[in-house]
C-alpha positions, 0 to 999 in steps of 0.5 A: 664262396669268397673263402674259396675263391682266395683258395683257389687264386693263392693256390694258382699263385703258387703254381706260376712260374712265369719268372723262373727261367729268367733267374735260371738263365741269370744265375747260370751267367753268374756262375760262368762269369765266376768260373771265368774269373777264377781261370783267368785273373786278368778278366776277374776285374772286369766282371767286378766292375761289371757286377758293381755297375748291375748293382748300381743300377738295381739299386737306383731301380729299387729306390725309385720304385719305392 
C-alpha cells in the first residue's frame, strides 16, 4: 500500500506547475532586456549592471541557504 501512495504522490509532483508562469515571465524580461540592449548600446551597460547586481544577490541567497 505505501508503494502506491509514492506512486501516486510522485506522479502528482510531476503534474505541479505551480512555478511555471514565474520563470515564463522571467525569461520573456530577459529576452526584452536583451533585444533592448542589442538596439540601443547605450542602455546595454545599464542592463549589465542590473544583471550583475540580480546575480549577486542570488548568489549571496543561495549561500545563505545552504
Amino acid at each position: 500500500m505505501n508503494r502506491i501512495k509514492n506512486l501516486f504522490s510522485t506522479i502528482q509532483s510531476l503534474k505541479d506547475t505551480k512555478g511555471q508562469d514565474l520563470i515564463e515571465y522571467a525569461l520573456m524580461a530577459g529576452f526584452a532586456a536583451v533585444a533592448a540592449g542589442a538596439i540601443m548600446p547605450g542602455v546595454s551597460t545599464n542592463i549589465s549592471q542590473i544583471f550583475s547586481k540580480i546575480s549577486s544577490s542570488m548568489g549571496n541567497a543561495a549561500s545563505q541557504s545552504s
